[in-house]
N, C-alpha and C positions, 0 to 999 in steps of 0.2 A: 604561586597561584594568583590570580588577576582578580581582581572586583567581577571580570564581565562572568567567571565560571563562579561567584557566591550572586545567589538569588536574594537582594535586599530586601524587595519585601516578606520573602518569606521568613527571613530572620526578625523581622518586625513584628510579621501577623507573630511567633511562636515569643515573641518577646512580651507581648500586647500591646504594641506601638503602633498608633496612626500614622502614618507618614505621606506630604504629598509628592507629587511627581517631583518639586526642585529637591525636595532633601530628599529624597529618593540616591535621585542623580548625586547630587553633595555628599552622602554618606557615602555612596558606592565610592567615589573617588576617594575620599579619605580611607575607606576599609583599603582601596589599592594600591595609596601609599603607604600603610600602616604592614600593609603584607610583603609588600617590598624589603619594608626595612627590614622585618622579619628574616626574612631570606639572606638579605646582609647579615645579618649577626650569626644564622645557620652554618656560613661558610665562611668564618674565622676557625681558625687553626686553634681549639684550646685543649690539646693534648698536654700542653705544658701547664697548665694550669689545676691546680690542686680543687678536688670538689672541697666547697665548705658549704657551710648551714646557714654562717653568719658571713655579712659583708663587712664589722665590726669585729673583732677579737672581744669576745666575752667569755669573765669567767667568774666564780664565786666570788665573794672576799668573806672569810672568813675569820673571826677571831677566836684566840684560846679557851677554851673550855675552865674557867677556874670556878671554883668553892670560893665564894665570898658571904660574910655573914650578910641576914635578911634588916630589911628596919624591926621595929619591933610593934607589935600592934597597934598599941596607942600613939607612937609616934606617924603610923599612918592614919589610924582613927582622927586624931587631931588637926588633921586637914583637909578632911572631907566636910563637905559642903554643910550637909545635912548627917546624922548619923539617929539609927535605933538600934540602943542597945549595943552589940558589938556588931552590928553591919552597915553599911551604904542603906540610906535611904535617897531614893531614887524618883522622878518623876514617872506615872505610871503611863505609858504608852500604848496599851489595849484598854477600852473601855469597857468594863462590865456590860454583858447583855441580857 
């Protein structure tokens, strides 16, 4: 497909782009290099080529699931900043209305 069969400005007006007559012309030309290439990558042969998701091999990492004992309260309590009682006291973040 060529630049001269896509209508630039209408891809403008529908984009809400101003455009004058030189980038008009300047886009068109780029949109009909940009389509070309297109057309090159169309007509490679990738039959042999497995579909993927990723261009990266990715995958989980997971580790073992084990039972290990917890700290124990006060050894958490004892390193908090601020505490009441037996909880986290906290800077408040919504102001009363």
């Amino acid at each position: 497909m060529s630049s001269e069969k896509i209508d630039v400005r209408y891809v403008a007006k529908l984009a809400r782009i101003a455009l004058t007559d030189e980038e008009v012309e300047r886009f068109g030309a780029q949109l009909g290099d940009l389509l070309e290439h297109v057309n090159a990558l169309g007509a490679l042969d990738t039959s042999a080529v497995p579909a993927t998701a990723q261009v990266v091999e990715s995958r989980n990492v997971e580790r073992p699931d084990t039972v290990v004992p917890c700290l124990s309260r006060e050894t958490v309590m004892a390193q908090a900043p601020q505490r009441q009682g037996a909880f986290f006291r906290v800077p408040r973040i919504i102001a009363e209305g």
